[in-house]
C-alpha positions in Angstrom: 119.2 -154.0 -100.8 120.8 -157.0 -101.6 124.5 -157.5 -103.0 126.3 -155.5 -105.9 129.3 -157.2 -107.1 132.3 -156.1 -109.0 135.0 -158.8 -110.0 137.8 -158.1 -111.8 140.2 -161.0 -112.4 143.6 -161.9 -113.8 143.2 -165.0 -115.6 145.9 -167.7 -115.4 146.0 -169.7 -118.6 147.4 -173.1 -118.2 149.7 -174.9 -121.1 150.3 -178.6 -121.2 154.1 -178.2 -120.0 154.0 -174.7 -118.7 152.5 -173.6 -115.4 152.4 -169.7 -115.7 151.6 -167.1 -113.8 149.5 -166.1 -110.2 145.9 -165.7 -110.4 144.9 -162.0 -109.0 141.8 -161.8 -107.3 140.2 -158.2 -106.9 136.4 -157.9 -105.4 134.5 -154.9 -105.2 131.3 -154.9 -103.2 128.7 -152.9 -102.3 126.2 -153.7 -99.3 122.8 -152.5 -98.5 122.1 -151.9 -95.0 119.3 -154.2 -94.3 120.7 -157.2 -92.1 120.6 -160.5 -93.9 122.8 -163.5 -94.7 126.1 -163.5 -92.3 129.1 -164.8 -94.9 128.8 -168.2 -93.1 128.4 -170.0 -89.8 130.4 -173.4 -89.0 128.3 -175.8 -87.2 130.5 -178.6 -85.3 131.3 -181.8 -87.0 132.2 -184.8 -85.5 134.7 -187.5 -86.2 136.6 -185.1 -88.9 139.9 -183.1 -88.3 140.2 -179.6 -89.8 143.3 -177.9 -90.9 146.2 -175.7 -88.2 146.5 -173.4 -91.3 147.3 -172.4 -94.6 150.7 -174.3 -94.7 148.9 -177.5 -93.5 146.4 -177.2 -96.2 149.2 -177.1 -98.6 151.2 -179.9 -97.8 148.5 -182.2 -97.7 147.5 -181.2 -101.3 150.5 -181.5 -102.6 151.4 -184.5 -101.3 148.0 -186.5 -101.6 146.8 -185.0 -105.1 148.2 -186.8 -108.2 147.6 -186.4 -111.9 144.3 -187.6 -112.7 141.8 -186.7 -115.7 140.3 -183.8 -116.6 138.2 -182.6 -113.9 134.3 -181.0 -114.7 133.4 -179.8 -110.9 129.4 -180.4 -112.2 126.4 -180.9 -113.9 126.6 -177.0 -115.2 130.0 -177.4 -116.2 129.7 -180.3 -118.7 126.3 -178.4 -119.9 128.9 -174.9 -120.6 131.7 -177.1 -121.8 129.0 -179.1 -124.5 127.6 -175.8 -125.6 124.1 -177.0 -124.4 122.4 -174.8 -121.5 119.6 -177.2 -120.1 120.4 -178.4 -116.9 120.3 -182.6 -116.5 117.8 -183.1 -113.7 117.9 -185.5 -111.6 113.7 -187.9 -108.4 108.6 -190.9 -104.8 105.9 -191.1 -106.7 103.2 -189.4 -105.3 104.9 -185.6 -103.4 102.7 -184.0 -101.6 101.1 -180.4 -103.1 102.2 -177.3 -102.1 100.0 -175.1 -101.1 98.4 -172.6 -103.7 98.9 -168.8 -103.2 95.2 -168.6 -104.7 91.9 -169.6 -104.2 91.8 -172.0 -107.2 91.1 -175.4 -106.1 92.0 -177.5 -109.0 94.2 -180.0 -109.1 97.5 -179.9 -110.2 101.1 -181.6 -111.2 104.2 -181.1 -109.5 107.6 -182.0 -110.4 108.2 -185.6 -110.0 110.7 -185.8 -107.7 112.4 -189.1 -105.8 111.2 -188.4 -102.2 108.2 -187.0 -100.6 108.8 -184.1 -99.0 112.2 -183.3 -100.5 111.8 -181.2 -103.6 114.3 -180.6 -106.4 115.2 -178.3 -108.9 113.6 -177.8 -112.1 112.9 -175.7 -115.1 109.4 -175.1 -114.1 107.1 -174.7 -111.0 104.0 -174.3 -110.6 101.2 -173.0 -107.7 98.0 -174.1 -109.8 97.4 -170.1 -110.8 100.7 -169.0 -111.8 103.6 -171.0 -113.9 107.4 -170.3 -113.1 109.4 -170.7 -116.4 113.1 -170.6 -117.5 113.8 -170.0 -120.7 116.9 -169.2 -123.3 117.6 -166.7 -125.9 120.7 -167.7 -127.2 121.4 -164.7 -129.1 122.1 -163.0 -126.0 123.2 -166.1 -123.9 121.0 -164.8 -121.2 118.3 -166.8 -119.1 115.0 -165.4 -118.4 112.3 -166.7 -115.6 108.9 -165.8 -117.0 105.9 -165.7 -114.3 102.9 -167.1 -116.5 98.9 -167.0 -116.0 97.4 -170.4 -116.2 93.5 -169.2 -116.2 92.7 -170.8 -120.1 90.9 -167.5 -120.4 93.4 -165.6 -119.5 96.5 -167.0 -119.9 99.4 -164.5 -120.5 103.0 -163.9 -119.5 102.5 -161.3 -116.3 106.0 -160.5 -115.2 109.7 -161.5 -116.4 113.0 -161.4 -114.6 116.3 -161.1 -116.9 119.4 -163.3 -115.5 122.9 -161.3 -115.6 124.5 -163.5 -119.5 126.8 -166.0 -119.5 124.3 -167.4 -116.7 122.7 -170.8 -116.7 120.4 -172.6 -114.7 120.5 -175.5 -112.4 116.5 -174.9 -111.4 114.4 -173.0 -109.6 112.3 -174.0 -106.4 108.7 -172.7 -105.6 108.0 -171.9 -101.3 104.9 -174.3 -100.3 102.8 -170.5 -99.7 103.5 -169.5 -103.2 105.1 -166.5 -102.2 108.8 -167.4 -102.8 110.8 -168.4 -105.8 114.2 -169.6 -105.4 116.4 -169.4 -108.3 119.1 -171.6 -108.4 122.5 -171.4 -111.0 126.1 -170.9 -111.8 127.6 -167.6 -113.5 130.7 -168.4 -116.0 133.1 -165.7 -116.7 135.5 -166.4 -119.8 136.2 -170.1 -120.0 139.9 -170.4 -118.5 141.8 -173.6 -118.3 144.5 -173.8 -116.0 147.2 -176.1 -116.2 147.9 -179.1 -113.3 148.2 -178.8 -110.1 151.8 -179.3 -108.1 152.0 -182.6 -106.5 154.4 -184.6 -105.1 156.6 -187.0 -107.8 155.9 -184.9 -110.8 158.1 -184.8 -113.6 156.8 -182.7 -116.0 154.7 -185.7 -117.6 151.1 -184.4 -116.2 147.7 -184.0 -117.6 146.0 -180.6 -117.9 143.3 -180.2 -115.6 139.8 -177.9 -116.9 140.2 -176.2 -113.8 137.4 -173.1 -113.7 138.8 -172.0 -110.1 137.3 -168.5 -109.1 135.5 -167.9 -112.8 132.8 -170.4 -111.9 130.6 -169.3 -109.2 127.1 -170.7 -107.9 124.5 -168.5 -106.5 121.0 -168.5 -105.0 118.9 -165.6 -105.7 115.4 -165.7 -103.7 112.7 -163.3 -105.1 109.4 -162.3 -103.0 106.7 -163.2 -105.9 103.9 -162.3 -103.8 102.9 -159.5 -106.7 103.1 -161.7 -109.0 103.6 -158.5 -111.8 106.1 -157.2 -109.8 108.8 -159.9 -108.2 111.2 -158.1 -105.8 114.9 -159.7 -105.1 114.5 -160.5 -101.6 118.1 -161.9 -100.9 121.0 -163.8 -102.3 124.2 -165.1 -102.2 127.2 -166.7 -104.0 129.8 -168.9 -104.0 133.1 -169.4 -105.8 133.0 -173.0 -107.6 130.6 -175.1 -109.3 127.0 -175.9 -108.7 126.7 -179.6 -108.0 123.2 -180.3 -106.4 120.6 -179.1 -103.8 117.1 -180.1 -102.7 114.4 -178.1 -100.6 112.7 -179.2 -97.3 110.2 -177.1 -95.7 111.5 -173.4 -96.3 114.8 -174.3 -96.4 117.6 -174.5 -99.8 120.1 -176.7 -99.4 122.7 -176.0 -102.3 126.4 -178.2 -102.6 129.3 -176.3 -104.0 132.1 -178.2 -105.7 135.3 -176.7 -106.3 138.7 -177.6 -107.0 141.5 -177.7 -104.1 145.3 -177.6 -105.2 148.2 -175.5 -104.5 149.2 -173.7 -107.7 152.8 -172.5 -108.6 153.5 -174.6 -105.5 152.2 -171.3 -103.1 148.7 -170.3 -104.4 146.2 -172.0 -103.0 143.0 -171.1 -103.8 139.9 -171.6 -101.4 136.7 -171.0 -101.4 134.9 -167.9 -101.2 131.0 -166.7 -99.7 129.7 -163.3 -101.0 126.9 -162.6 -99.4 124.5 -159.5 -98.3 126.7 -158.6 -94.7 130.4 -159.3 -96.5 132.9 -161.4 -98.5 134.5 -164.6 -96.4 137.2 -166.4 -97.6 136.7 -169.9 -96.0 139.3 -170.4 -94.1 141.7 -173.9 -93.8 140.4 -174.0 -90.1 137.4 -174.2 -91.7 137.5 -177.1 -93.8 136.8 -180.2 -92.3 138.8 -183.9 -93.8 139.3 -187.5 -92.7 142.0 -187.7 -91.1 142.4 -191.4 -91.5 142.9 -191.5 -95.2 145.8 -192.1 -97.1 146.0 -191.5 -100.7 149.9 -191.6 -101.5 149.9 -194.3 -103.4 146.4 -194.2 -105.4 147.0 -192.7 -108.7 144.6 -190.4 -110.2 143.7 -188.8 -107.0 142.5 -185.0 -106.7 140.4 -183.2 -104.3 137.6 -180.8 -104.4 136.0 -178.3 -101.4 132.7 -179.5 -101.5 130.7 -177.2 -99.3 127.3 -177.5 -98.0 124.6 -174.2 -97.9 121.6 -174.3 -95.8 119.2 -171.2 -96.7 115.8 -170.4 -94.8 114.4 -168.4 -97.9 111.4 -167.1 -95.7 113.6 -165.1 -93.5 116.4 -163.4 -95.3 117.9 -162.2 -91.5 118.3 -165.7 -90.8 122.0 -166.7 -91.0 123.4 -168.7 -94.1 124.9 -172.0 -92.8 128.1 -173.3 -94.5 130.0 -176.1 -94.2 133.3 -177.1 -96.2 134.9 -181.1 -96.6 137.8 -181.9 -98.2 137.1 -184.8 -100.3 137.2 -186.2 -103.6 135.0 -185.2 -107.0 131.2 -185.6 -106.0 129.5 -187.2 -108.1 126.2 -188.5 -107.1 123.8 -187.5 -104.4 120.6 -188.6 -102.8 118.5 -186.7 -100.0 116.1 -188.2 -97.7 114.0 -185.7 -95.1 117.4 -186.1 -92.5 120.0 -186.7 -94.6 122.1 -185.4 -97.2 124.4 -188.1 -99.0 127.0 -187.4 -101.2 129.2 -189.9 -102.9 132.5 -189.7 -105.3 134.2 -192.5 -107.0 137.7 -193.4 -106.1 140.2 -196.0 -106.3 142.1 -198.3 -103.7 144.6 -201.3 -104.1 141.4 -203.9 -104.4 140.0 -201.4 -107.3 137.2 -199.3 -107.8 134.9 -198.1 -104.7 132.3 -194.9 -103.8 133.0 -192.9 -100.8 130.0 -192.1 -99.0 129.7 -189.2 -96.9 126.3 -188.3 -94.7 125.7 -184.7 -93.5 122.5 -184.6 -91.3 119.9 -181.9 -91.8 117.7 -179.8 -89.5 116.5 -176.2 -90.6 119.9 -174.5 -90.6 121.6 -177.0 -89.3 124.1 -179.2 -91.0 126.2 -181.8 -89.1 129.0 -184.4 -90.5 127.7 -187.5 -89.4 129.5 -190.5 -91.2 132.0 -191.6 -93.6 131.7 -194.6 -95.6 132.7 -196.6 -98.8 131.3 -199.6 -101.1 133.0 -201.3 -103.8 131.5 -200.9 -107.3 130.2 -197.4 -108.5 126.8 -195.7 -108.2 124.6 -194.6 -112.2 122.6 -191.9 -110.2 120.6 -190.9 -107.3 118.2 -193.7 -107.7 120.7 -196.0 -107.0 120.3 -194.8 -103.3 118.0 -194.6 -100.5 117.0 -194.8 -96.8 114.2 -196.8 -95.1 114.0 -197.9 -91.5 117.2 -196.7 -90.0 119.6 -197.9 -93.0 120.5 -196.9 -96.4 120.8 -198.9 -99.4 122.9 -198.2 -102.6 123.3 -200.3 -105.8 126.8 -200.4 -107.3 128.9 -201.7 -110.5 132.2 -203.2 -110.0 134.4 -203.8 -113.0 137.2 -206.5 -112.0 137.6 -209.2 -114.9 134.6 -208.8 -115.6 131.2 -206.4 -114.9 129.3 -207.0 -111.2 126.2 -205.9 -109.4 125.9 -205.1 -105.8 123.5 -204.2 -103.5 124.8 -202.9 -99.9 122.9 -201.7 -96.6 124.5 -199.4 -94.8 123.6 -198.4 -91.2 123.7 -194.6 -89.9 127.8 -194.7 -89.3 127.5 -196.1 -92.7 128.9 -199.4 -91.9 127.6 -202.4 -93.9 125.4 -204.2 -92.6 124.1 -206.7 -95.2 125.1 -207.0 -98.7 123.9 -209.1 -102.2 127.0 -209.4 -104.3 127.6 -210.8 -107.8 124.2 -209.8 -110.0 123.4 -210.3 -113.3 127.9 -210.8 -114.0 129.4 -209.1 -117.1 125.8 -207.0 -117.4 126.0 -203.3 -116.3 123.0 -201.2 -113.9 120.7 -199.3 -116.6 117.9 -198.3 -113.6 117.1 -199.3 -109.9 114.3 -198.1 -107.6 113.8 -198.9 -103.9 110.3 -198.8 -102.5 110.0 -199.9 -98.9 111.1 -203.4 -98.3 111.8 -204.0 -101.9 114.3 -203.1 -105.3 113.8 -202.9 -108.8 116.9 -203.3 -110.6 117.5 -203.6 -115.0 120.7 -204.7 -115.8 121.5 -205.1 -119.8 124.1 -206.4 -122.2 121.2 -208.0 -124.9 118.6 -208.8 -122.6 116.6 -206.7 -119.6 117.0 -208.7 -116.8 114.1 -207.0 -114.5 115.2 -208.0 -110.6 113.1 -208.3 -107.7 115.5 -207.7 -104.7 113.7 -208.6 -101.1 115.3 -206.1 -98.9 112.9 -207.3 -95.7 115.7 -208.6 -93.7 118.5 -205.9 -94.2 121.4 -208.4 -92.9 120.8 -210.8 -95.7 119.5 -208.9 -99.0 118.2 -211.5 -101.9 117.0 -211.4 -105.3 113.4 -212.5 -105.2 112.5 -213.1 -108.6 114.0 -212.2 -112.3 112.3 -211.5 -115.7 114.2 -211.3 -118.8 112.8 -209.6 -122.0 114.5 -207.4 -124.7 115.3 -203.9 -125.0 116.2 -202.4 -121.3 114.7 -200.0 -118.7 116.7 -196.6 -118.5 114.1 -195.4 -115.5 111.7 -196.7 -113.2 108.3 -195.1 -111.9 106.6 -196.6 -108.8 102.6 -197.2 -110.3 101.1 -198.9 -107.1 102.4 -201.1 -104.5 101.9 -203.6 -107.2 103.1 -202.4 -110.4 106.0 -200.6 -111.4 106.6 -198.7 -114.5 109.8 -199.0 -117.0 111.0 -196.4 -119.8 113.7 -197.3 -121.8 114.6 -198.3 -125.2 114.1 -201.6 -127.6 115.7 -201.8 -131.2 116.3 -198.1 -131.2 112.9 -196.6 -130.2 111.9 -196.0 -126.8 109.7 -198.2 -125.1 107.1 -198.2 -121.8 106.8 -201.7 -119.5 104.1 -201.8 -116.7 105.6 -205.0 -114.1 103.3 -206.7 -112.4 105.6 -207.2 -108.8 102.4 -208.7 -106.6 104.3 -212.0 -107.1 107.8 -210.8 -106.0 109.4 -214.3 -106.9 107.1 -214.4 -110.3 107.7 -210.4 -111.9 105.7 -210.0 -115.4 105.9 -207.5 -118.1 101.8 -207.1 -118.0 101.8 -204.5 -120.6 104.5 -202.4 -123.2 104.2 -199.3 -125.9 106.9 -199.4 -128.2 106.7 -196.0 -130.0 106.6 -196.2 -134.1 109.2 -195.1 -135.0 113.0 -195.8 -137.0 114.3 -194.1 -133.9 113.1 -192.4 -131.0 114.2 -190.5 -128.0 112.8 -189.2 -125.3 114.4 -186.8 -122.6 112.2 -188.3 -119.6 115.3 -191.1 -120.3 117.7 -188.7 -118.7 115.9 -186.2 -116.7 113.5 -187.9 -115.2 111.8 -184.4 -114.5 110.7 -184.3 -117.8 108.2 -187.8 -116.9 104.6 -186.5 -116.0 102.6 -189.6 -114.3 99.2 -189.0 -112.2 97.9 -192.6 -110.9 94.5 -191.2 -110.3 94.0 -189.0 -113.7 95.2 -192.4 -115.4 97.5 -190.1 -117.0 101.5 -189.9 -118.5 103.2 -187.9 -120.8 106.5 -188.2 -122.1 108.2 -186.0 -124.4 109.1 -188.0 -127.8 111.6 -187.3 -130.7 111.1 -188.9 -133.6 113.0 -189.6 -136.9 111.4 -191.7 -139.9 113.8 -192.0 -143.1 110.9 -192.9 -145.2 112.1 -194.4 -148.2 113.1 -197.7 -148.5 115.4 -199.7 -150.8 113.3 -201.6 -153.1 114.9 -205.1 -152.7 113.9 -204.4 -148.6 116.8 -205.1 -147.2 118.0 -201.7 -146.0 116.9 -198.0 -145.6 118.0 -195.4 -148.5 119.4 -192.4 -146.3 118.5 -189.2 -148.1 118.3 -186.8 -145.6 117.9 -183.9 -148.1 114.7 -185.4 -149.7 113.3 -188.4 -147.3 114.1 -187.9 -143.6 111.1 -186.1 -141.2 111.5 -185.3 -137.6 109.4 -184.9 -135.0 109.2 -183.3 -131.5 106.3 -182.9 -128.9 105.2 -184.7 -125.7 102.8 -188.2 -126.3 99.6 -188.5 -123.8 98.9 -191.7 -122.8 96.0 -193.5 -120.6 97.4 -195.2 -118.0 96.1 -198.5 -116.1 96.9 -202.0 -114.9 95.8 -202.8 -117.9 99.0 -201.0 -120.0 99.0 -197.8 -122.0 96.5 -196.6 -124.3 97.8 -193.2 -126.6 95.7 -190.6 -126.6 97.4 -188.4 -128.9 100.5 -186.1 -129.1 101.0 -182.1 -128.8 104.0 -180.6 -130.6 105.2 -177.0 -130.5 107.3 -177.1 -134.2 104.5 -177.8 -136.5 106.9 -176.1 -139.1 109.5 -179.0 -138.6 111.2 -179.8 -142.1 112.9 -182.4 -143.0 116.3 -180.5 -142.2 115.8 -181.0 -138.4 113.9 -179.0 -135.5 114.5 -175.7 -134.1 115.8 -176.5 -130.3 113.5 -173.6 -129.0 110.7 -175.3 -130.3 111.4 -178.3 -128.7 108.4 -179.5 -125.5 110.7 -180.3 -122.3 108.1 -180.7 -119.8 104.7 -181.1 -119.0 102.5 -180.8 -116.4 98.8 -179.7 -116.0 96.1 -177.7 -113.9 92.5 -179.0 -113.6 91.6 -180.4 -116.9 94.2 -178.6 -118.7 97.4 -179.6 -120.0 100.7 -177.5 -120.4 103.6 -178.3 -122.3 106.3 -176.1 -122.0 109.3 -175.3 -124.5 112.1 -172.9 -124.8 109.6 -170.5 -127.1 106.4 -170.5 -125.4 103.7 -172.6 -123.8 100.7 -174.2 -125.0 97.6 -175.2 -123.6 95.5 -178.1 -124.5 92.6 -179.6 -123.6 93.3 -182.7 -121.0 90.5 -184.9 -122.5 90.4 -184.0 -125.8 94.1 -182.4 -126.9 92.2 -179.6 -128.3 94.5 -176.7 -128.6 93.0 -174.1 -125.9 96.0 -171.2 -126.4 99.7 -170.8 -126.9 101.7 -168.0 -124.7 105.0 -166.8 -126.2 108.2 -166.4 -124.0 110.0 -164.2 -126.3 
């Protein structure tokens, strides 16, 4: 058996001048008997102080925390507080295949993630016989995982598993046998805001903080899909705060927890809180690791969060959850190699803006605080970051009197060790990608500056060549060793570049697909999950949004907008051919073949794609269809609801 949990809460609601009230926590659990996940186990961590107690805690809070903007602890959050469910993905270029729990020997996509070997949440999985699919019925506001036969003969919904409401979904991760999925989320209760923390120098002039405090909680659920008819919770467990990221290596989760630390009322002080199958742990100060060589009385804006690391061996539930807890500002990016977790925030010193940089070193269970760093500038997204050859390299933005570019390489201690300052000034980062010895960056104001950065010698970082053309490069997608891939936008459509990089001091736009349209979108933009690319199928798909307005003035000089009477959407996923030689459209697949001129059903809408032998699956919130891979003939569709 695994948990059973009961919470009843007293809610706190905050006011702009008033802080009111205590928040009451009551928890009421019932536990099976089967051994399974302790409530947590501290590893040691070096170079990093923890707190004498409760009082301790306190004190530091209030004196180091200061008002600062409202705070959204994660990706989940800003999804709940926009009213929009989908989880924002975040991804090299050719993972290795997990192994299928069948005898079916085709080939098949996975999701495209950043590096090999570390996988990453998503919407849908796959083991070549069986598809794993989220889905939304907003009616309810509960999430359902449907299990979904891929045989083209055959191809049916064969089991589903209903998600408690008011749930929503970072992802879900597949086990390399086929025989675990991993379920990954946050549960809201009742949106509560709570007013601002106490810190030192108030005067009643304070900003109200979106504090969620124990009615966010993340959990991991693990089910044994073995029957694939008949999925069994194996184990779970959850945490008090907000889901921020996590990755899988091998058999093992690795989830991080964001919540926010403050003492409120000046006495409550809220920490964090493990449920799992054994017992309920309140992590204790003692427990909670910090630098103790920072000093944030004098930086304005400054807050904290308990960010708190979860390593999970989902193959053995009677293997013990490992937990670790840091003190440390908002996270807001991370990037995972096969060793490493990193996790960066975004802060402010006397000199200006700067990312902390924190490394937490991974090996099955265990998790060890390695190293503490910092940059100047900040970090656009995971891509912005990597590791090669003993160092790791990050891309920043400074903004002083004017927009920068940075590129710094970091050793293990996360020391800088060679840096390339001053790129492309008063232009911002749109995309970067490091592979091996070498980074792709786009800035853009008007132009696309496409930079070649030789990263050989890690002491002395240089741009290597520069290519300027129009429109800009929101994502780029290693092709070959040679060639690189952009998506982005020009003049309000989205557009694909293949770069020719053989000649790192000579880059060329070889090839480019502007899709037709007055305006386009595409979601592969943002969630670079959603971008489907096989080197050796010659194959990409995107998912596209269209809008024409049709009619035009007569004199030609502008557009009449009539949306009533003129304006046509579209939604589906484009198939391309892809080569050295460019991109060649094969056709496009759309799920909302009753779209009117009104605007398209969300439900209807294709989010991903991926494909099994010579079949291609596009998946939406209402169902998924199957086509033909060479010929986009419509094979079946499978309804989710």
């Amino acid at each position: 058996m695994v948990q059973k949990e009961v919470r009843k809460k007293t809610r706190v609601y905050g006011m702009a001048a008033v802080l009111s009230a205590v928040i009451l926590v009551s928890l009421i659990f019932v536990f099976g008997s089967t051994p399974g996940l302790t409530p947590f186990t501290n590893p040691p961590v070096s170079g990093m102080k923890t707190f004498a107690g409760e009082a301790e805690l306190k004190d530091y809070l209030v004196a180091n925390t200061h008002g600062a903007s409202s705070y959204v602890g994660g990706p989940l959050d800003s999804k709940v507080l926009e009213g929009n469910s989908r989880d924002a993905g975040s991804y090299t270029v050719e993972p290795p295949l997990p192994a299928a729990a069948s005898a079916q020997s085709d080939s098949y996509s996975t999701t495209n993630i950043q590096v090999a070997g570390v996988d990453e949440a998503d919407i849908v999985k796959t083991d070549s016989s069986y598809l794993y699919v989220a889905s939304d019925d907003y009616s309810s506001n509960q999430r359902y995982v449907y299990v979904v036969k891929t045989d083209p003969q055959d191809s049916r919904v064969v089991a589903e598993i209903a998600l408690e409401n008011n749930t929503y979904l970072a992802g879900m991760y597949l086990s390399q046998d086929g025989s675990r999925l991993v379920i990954v989320g946050s549960h809201y209760d009742d949106i509560v805001y709570l007013g601002a923390p106490a810190y030192a120098g108030g005067n009643g002039a304070i900003s109200v903080y979106r504090y969620f405090d124990n009615n966010v909680e993340t959990f991991v659920d693990v089910y044994d899909v073995s029957d694939k008819v008949h999925p069994v919770l194996a184990s779970n467990f959850t945490l008090s705060g907000s889901y921020f990221n996590s990755r899988m290596i091998g058999d093992y989760v690795y989830a991080v927890v964001s919540q926010p630390a403050y003492v409120y009322e000046n006495d409550v002080l809220p920490l964090p809180i493990v449920y799992a199958d054994t017992g309920v742990s309140e992590v204790a100060p003692s427990k909670i690791y910090y630098s103790d060589t920072a000093s944030y009385a004098d930086i304005a804006n400054n807050y904290f969060t308990y960010t708190t690391f979860i390593g999970l061996n989902v193959m053995d539930s009677e293997q013990e959850l490992t937990n670790m807890t840091v003190l440390m500002g908002g996270a807001s990016t991370m990037y995972v190699s096969s060793g490493n977790i990193y996790v960066t925030y975004p802060t402010f010193n006397e000199e200006g803006q700067y990312t902390s940089i924190y490394r937490v070193s991974v090996e099955g269970s265990a998790l060890t605080f390695e190293a503490k760093g910092s940059v100047p500038g900040t970090v656009l997204n995971q891509y912005s970051m990597d590791e090669y050859s003993g160092n790791f390299r990050i891309a920043t933005t400074l903004q002083k009197t004017t927009q920068m570019n940075n590129v710094y390489v970091l050793n293990m201690n996360l020391s800088t060790v060679g840096k390339l300052e001053n790129l492309a000034e008063g232009e911002s980062i749109y995309s970067v990608r490091f592979m091996g010895d070498k980074g792709y960056i786009v800035t853009f104001r008007q132009m696309d500056p496409f930079f070649v950065i030789d990263l050989s010698n890690a002491a002395e970082p240089k741009v290597a060549g520069e290519l300027k053309i129009p429109g800009y490069s929101s994502y780029l997608h290693p092709f070959d060793e040679n060639h690189v891939i952009g998506l982005g936008k020009e003049n309000g459509t989205v557009k694909l570049s293949l770069f020719d990089v053989s000649n790192v001091n000579a880059p060329k736009e070889l090839a480019k697909y502007v899709v037709e349209a007055d305006y386009a979108d595409s979601q592969a933009l943002y969630d670079p999950h959603a971008f489907l690319f096989d080197k050796d199928k010659q194959l990409l798909v995107l998912p596209i949004s269209l809008t024409q307005y049709g009619v035009v003035n007569p004199s030609g000089k502008e557009p009449i907008y009539s949306w009533a009477t003129t304006t046509r959407f579209w939604q589906g996923a484009y198939v391309f051919k892809a080569t050295t030689n460019g991109f060649t459209l094969k056709g496009n697949v759309t799920h909302a073949e009753n779209a009117t001129n009104y605007g398209l059903d969300y439900n209807q809408q294709v989010e991903r794609a991926l494909y099994v032998g010579n079949t291609l699956y596009t998946v939406s919130n209402a169902k998924v269809q199957l086509n033909s891979l060479d010929t986009l003939a419509l094979i079946a569709d499978v309804n989710l609801r």
